[in-house]
C-alpha positions as CSV (number, residue, x, y, z in Angstrom):
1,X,-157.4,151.1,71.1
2,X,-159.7,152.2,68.1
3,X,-162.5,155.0,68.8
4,X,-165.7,153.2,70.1
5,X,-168.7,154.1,67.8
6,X,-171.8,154.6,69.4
7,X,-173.6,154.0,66.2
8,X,-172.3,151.0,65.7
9,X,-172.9,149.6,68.9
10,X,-176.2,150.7,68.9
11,X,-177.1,148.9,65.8
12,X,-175.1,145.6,67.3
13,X,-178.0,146.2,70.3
14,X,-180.7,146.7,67.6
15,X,-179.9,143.3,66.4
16,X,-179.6,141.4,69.9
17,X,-182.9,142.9,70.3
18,X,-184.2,141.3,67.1
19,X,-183.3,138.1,67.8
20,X,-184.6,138.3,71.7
21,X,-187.8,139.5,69.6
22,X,-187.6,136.3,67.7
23,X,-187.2,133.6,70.8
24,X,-190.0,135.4,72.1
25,X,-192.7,135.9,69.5
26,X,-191.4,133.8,66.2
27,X,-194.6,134.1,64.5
28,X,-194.5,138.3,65.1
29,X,-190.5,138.4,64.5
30,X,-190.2,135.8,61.3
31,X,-186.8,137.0,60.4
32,X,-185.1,138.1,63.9
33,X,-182.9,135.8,63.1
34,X,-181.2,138.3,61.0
35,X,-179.7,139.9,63.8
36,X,-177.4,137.6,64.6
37,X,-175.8,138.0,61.2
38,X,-176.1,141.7,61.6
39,X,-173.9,141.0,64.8
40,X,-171.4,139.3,63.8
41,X,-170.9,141.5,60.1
42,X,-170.5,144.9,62.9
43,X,-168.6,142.7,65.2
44,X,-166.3,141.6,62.7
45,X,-165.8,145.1,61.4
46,X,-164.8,146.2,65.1
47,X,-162.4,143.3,65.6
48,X,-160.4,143.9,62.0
49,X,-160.6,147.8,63.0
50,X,-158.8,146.9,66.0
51,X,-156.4,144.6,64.6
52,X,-155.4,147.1,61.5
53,X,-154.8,149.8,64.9
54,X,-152.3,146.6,66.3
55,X,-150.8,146.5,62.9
56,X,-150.2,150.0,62.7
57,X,-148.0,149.9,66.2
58,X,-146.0,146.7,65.0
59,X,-147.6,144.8,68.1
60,X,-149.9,142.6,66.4
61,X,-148.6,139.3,67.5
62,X,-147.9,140.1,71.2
63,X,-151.0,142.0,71.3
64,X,-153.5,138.7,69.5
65,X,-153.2,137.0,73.0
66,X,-154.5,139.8,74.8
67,X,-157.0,140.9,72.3
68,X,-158.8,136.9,73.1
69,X,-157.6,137.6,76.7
70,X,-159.6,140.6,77.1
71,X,-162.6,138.9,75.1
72,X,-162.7,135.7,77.1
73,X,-162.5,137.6,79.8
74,X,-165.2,140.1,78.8
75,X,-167.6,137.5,77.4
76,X,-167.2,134.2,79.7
77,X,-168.8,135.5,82.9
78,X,-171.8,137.7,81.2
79,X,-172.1,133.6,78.8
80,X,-172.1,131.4,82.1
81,X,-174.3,134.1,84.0
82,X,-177.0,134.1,81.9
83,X,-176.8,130.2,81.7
84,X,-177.4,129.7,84.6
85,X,-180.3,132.1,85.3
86,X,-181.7,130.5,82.3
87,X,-181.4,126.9,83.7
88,X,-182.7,128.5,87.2
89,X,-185.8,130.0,85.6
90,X,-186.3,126.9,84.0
91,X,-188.7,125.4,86.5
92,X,-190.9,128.7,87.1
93,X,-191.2,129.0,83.4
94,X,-191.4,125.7,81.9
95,X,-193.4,122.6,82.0
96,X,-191.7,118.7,83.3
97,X,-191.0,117.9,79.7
98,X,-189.8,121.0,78.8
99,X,-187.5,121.4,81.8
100,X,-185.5,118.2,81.0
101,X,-184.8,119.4,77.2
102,X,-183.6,122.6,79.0
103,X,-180.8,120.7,81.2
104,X,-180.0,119.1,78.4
105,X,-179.6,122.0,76.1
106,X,-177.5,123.5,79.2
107,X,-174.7,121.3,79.2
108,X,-174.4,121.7,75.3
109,X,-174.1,125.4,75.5
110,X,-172.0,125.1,78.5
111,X,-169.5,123.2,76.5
112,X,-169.8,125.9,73.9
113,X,-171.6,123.1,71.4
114,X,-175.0,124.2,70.8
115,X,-175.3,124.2,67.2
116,X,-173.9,120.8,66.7
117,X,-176.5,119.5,69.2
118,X,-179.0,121.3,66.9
119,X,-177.7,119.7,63.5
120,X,-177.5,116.3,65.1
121,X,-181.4,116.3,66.7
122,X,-182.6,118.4,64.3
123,X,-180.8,118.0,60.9
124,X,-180.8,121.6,60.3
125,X,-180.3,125.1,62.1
126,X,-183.6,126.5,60.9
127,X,-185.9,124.3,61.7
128,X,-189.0,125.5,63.6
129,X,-188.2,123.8,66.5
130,X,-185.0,125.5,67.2
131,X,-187.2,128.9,67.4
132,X,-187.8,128.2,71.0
133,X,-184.8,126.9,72.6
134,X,-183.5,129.5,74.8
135,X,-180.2,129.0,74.9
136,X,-179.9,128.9,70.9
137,X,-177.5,131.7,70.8
């Protein structure tokens, strides 16, 4: 296992902020988007840090099934948890209309499938309208 930077993950928290900033207040946060390519750029730099450390032992191959292992199982219960406490919230937060578009936007993100439902309803990812879907990313 490669040395955890704190820097680094303080900077991938920075950016989750950013874009929580944005769904919140996009006319405050015009660019929040950015975080979630500053995400991915320091996540990708951890994941090829710790696949060079595989490399280095000989294990890579043996070792890329429990690398996506440990994410799924890192990643899949936080994912489905704050699904559904989204979908619960719904009604308290949303109006009638608003609550339907939300089920709806659930069982896209539940299949993983969000951003295709995005291109196909709204032709592009950066439309304005995408701004305040909750479960964008």
């Amino acid at each position: 296992m490669v040395q955890k930077l704190d820097e680094l993950q303080w900077c991938r928290g920075l950016a989750i902020l950013a874009v929580l900033c944005y769904h919140l207040w996009p006319s405050f946060f015009p660019n929040g988007f950015l975080g979630v390519d500053v995400f991915f750029v320091i996540s990708g730099f951890i994941i090829c840090a710790n696949f060079e450390h595989l490399l280095q032992q000989n294990s890579f191959f043996p070792s890329l099934q429990t690398f996506y292992a440990r994410r799924i199982k890192r990643i899949f219960p936080n994912y489905f948890l704050v699904l559904f406490l989204v979908v619960v919230a719904g009604p308290l937060i949303f109006l009638e209309a608003d609550q339907q578009v939300l089920q709806k936007d659930a069982k896209w993100a539940a299949a993983f499938a969000t951003n295709i439902q995005i291109i196909d309803e709204d032709g592009s990812y950066y439309r304005l309208t995408s701004a305040f879907k909750p479960l964008l990313h």
